[in-house]
Short mmCIF file of the C-alpha atoms (twelve columns), coordinates in Angstrom:
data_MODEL
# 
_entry.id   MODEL 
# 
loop_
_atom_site.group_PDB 
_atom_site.id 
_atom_site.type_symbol 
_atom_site.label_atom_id 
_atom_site.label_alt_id 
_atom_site.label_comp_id 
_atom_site.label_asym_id 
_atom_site.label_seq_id 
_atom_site.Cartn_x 
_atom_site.Cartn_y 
_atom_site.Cartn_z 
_atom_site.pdbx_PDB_model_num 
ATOM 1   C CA . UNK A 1   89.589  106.789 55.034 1 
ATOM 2   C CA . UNK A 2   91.504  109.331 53.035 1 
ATOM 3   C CA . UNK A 3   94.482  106.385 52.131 1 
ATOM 4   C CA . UNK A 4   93.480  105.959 48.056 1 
ATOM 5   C CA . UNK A 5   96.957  107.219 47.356 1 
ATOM 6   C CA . UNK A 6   98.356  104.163 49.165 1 
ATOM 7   C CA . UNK A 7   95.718  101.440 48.351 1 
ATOM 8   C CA . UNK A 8   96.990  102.418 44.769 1 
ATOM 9   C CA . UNK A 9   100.191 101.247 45.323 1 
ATOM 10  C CA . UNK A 10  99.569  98.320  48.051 1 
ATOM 11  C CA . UNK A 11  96.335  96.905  46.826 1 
ATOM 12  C CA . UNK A 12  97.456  95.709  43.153 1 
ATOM 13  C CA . UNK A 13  101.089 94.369  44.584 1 
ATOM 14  C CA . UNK A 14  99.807  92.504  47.475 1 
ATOM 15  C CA . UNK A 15  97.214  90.690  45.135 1 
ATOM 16  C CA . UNK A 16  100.446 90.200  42.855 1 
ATOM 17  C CA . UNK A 17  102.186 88.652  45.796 1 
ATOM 18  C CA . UNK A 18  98.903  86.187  46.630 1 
ATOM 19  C CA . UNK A 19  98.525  84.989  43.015 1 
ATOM 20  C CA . UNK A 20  100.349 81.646  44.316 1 
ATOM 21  C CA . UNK A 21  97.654  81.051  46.868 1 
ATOM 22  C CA . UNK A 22  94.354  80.491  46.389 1 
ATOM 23  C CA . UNK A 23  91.606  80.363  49.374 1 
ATOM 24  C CA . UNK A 24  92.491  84.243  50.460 1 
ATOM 25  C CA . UNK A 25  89.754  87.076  50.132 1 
ATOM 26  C CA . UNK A 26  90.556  90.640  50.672 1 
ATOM 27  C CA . UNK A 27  88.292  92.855  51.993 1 
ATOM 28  C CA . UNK A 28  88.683  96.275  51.405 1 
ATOM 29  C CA . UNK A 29  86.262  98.769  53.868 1 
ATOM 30  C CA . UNK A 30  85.487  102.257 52.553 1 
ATOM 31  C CA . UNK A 31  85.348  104.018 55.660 1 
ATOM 32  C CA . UNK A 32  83.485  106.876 54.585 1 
ATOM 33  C CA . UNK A 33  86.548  108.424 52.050 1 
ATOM 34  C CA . UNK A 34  85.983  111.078 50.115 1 
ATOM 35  C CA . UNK A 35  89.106  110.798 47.992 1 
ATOM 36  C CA . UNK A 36  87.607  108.665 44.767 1 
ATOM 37  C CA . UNK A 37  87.952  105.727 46.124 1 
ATOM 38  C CA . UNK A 38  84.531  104.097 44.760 1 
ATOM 39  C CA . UNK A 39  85.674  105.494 41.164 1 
ATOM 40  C CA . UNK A 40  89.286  103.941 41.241 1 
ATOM 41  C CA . UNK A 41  88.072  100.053 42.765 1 
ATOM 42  C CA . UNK A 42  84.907  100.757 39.870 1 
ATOM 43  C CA . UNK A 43  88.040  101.273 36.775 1 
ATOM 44  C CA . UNK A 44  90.569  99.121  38.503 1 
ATOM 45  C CA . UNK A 45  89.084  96.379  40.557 1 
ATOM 46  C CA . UNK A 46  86.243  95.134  39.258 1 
ATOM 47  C CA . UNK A 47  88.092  91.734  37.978 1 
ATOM 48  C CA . UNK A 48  88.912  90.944  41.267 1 
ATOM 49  C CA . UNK A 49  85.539  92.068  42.551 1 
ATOM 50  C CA . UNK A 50  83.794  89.602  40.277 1 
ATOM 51  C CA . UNK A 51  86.226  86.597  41.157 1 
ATOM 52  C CA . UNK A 52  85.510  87.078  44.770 1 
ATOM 53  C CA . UNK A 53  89.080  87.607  45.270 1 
ATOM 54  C CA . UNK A 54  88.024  91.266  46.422 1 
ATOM 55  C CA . UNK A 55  85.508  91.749  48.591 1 
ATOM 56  C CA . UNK A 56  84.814  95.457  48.521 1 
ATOM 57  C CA . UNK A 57  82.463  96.836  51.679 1 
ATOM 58  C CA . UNK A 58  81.191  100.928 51.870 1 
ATOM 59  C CA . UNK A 59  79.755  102.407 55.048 1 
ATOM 60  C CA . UNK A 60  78.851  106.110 54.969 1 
ATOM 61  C CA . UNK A 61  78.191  106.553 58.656 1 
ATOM 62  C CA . UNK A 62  81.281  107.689 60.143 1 
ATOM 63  C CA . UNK A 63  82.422  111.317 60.071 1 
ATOM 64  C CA . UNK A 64  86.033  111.288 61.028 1 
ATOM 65  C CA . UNK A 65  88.458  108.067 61.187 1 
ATOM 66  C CA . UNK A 66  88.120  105.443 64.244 1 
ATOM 67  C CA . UNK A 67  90.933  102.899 64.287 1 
ATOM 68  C CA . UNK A 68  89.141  100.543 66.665 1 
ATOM 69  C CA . UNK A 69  85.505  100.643 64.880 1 
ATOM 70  C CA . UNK A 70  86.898  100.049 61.463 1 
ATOM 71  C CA . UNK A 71  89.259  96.742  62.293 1 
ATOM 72  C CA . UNK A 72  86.361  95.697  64.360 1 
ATOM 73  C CA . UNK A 73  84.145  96.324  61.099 1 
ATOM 74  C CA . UNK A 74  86.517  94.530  58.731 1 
ATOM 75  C CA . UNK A 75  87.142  91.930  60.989 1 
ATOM 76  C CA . UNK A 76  83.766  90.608  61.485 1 
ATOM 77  C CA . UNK A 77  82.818  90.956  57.458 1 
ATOM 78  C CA . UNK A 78  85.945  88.837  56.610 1 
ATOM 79  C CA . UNK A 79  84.645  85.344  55.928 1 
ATOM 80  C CA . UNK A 80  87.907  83.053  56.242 1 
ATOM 81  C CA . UNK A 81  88.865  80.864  59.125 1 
ATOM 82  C CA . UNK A 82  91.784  83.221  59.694 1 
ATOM 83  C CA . UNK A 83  91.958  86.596  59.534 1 
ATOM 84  C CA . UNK A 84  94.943  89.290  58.863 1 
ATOM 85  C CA . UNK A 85  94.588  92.866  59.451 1 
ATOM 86  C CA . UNK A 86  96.299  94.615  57.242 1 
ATOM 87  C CA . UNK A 87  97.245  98.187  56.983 1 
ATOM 88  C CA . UNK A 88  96.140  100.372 53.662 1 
ATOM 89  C CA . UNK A 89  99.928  101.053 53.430 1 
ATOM 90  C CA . UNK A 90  101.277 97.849  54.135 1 
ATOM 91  C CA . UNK A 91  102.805 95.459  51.573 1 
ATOM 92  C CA . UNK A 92  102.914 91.864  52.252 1 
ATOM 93  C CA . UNK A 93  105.426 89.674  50.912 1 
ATOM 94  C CA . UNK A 94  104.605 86.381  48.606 1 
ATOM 95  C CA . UNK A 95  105.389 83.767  51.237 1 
ATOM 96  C CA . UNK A 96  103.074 85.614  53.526 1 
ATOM 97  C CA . UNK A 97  100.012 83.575  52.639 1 
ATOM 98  C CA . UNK A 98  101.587 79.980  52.704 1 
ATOM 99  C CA . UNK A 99  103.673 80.820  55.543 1 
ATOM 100 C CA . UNK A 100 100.156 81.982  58.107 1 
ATOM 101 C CA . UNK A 101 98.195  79.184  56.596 1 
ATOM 102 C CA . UNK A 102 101.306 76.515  57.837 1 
ATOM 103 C CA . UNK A 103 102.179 78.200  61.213 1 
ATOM 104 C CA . UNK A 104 98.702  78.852  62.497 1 
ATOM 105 C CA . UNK A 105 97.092  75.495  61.326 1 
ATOM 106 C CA . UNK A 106 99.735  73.537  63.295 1 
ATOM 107 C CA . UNK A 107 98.992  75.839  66.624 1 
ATOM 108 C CA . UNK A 108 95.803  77.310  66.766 1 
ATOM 109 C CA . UNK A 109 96.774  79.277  69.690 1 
ATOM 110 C CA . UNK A 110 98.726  81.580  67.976 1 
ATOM 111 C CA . UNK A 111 98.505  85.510  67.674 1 
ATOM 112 C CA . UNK A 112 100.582 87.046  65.656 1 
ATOM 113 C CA . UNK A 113 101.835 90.868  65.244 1 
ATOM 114 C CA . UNK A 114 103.957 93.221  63.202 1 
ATOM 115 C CA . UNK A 115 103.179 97.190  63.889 1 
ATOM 116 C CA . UNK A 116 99.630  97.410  63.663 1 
ATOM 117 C CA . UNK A 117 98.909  93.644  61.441 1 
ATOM 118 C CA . UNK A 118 97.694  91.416  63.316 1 
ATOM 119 C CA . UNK A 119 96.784  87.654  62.332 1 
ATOM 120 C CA . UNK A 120 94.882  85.162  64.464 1 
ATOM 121 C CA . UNK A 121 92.060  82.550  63.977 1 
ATOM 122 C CA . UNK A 122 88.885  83.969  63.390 1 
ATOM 123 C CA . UNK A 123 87.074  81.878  66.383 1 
ATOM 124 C CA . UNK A 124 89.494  83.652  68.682 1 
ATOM 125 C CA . UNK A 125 88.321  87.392  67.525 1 
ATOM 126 C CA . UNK A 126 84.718  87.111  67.888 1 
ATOM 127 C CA . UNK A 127 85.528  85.604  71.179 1 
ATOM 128 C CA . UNK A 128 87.373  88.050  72.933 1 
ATOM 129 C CA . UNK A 129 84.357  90.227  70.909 1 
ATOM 130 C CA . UNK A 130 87.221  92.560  68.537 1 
ATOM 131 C CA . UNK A 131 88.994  95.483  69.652 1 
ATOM 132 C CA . UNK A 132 88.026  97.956  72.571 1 
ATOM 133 C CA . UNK A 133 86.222  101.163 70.641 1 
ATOM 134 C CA . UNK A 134 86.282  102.775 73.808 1 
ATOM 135 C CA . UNK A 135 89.963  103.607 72.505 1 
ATOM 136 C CA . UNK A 136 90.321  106.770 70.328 1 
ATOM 137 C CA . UNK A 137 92.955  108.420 68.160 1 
ATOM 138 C CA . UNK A 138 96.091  106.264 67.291 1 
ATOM 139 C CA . UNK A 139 97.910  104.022 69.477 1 
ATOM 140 C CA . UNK A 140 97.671  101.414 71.819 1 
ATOM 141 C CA . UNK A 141 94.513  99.611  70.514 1 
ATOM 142 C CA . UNK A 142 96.374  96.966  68.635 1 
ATOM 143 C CA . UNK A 143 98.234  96.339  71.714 1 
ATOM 144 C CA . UNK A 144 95.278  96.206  73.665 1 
ATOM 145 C CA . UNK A 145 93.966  93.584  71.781 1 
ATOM 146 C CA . UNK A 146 96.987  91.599  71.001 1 
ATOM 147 C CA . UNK A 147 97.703  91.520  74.955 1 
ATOM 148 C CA . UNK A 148 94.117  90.432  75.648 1 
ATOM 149 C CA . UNK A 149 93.623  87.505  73.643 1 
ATOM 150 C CA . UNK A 150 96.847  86.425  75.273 1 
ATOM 151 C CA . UNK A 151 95.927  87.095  78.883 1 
ATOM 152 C CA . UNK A 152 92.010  86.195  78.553 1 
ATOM 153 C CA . UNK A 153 92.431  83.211  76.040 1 
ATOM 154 C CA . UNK A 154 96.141  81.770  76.444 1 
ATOM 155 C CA . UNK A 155 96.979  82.453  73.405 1 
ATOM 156 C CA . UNK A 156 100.567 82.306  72.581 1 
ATOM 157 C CA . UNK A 157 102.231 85.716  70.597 1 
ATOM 158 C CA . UNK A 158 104.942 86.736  68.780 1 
ATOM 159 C CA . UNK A 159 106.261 88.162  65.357 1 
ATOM 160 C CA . UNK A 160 106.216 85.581  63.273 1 
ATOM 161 C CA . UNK A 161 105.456 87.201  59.635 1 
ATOM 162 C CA . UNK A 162 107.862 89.971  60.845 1 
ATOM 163 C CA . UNK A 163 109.974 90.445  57.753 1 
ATOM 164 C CA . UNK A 164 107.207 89.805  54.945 1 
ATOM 165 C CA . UNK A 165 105.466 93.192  55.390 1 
ATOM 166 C CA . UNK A 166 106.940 96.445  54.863 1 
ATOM 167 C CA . UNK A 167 105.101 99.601  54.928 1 
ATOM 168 C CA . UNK A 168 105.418 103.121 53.113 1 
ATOM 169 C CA . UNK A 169 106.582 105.662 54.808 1 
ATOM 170 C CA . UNK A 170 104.864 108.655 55.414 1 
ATOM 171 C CA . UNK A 171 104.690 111.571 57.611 1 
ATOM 172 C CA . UNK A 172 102.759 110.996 61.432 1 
ATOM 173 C CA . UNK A 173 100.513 113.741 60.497 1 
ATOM 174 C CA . UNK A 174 98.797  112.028 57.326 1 
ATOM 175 C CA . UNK A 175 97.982  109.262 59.783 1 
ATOM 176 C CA . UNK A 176 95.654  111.279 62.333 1 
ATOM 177 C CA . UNK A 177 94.231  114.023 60.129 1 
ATOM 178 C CA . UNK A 178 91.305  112.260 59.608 1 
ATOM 179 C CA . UNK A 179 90.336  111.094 63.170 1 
ATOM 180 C CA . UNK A 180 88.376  113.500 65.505 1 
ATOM 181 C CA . UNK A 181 89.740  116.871 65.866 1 
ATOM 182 C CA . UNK A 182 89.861  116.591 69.698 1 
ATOM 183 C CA . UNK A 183 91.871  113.132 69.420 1 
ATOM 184 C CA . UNK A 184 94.625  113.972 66.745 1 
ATOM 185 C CA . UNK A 185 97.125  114.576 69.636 1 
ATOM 186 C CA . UNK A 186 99.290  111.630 69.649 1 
ATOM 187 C CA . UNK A 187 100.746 112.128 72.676 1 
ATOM 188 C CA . UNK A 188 97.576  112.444 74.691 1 
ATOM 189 C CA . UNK A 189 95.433  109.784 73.017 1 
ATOM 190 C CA . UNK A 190 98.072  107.512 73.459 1 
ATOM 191 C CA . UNK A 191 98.125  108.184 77.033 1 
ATOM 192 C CA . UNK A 192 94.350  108.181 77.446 1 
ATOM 193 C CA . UNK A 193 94.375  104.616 75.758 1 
ATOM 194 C CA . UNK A 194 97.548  103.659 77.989 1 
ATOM 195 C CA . UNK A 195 95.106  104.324 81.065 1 
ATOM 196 C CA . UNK A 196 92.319  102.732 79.349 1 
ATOM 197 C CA . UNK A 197 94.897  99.128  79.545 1 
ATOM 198 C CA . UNK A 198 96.058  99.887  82.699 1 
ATOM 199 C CA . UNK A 199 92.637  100.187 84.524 1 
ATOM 200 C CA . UNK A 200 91.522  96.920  82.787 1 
ATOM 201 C CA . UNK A 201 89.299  95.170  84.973 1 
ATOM 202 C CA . UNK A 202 88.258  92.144  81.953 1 
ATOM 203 C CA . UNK A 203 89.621  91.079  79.541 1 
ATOM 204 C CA . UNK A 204 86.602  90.526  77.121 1 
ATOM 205 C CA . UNK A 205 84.847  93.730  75.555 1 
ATOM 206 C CA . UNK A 206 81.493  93.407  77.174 1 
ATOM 207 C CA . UNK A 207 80.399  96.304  74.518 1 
ATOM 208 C CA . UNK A 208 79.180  96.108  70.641 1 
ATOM 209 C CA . UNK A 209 81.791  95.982  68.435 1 
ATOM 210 C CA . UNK A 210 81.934  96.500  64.833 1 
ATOM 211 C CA . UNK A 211 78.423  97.824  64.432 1 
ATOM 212 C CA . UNK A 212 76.918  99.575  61.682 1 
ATOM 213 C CA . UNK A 213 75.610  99.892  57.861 1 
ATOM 214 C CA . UNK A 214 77.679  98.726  54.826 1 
ATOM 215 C CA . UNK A 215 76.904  97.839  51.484 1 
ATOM 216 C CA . UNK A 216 78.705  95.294  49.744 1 
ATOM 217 C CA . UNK A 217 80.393  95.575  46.476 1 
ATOM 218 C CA . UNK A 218 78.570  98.586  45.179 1 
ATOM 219 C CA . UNK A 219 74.894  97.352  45.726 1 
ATOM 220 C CA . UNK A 220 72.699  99.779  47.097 1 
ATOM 221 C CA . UNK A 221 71.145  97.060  49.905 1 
ATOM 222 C CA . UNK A 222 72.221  97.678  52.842 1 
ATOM 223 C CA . UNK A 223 73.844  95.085  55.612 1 
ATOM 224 C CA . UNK A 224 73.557  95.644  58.891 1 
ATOM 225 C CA . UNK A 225 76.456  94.496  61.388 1 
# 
């Protein structure tokens, strides 16, 4: 939502980057963003689209910006046996893809995170059911999940694609403005999400996650998650 400007810059490099491996899809969610963003993947993207290289998702539901409803969204519509979240402003390096495939097929265990990119096994997502939506704002819900699937599942963590992702730097503000107007504090959201991990009583989200209407690559028939 509201990152075109970015996906500009990002989108076309990391594909770049990915040329020299094959079986990867990226899906790219349009959160509800009002910035063009249907126009520029229409004039820039459709090559991609039509290779299945892109898979380009819409949903027109949400008002303001939910960090824990749109991974969980993404998440469930990607496809591959493992899955990457990846930032809007987030480059990714051209070992990346080679390197996750090699590391995670010999230890299936393995979570692994870098800021807010996180990269596990798609079996191990649906079952710890995605990230906890209860969380608002920014901060905390990455490391929510991350910490779960390692406490709930045994799953073992660390940074392993650390240096092949590198992110553009922009100002704190451009990163809230589009949640909720009453959860664009940092400070306090990321205290009322810090309470939300202390006072965990289980470890798998019990809740929905990821619901809602998309439609896929411009059609007009809707998909229900």
């Amino acid at each position: 939502m509201g990152r075109l400007h970015h996906l500009k810059e990002t989108l076309p490099k990391n594909i770049e980057e990915s040329s020299n491996y094959n079986n990867v899809e990226f899906i790219v969610l349009n959160y509800n963003s009002a910035d063009k963003l249907d126009e520029w993947m229409r004039d820039n993207m459709m090559d991609h689209i039509k290779t299945g290289k892109i898979v380009y998702y819409k949903t027109i539901e949400p008002k303001y910006f939910c960090m824990s409803h749109s991974k969980n969204m993404v998440n469930r519509l990607g496809t591959g046996d493992l899955l990457f979240t990846l930032d809007a402003d987030t480059f990714i390096s051209k070992d990346i893809c080679h390197y996750c495939d090699k590391v995670f097929s010999e230890n299936k265990l393995l979570i692994g995170k870098n800021s807010g990119n996180i990269c596990l096994r798609s079996y191990f997502f649906h079952k710890v059911r995605g990230y906890d939506e209860e969380m608002v704002g920014w901060g905390k819900e990455d490391k929510d999940f991350y910490y779960r699937c390692i406490k709930c599942l045994g799953m073992r963590g660390g940074e392993f694609f650390a240096n092949m992702t590198e992110e553009i730097k922009h100002p704190q503000l451009e990163s809230r403005c589009y949640f909720d107007p009453k959860f664009r504090n940092m400070k306090r959201t990321r205290n009322y999400n810090g309470n939300i991990m202390r006072k965990r009583t289980r470890d798998i989200n019990k809740k929905s996650y990821g619901q809602g209407v998309v439609y896929k690559n411009f059609s007009n028939i809707s998909i229900v998650l």
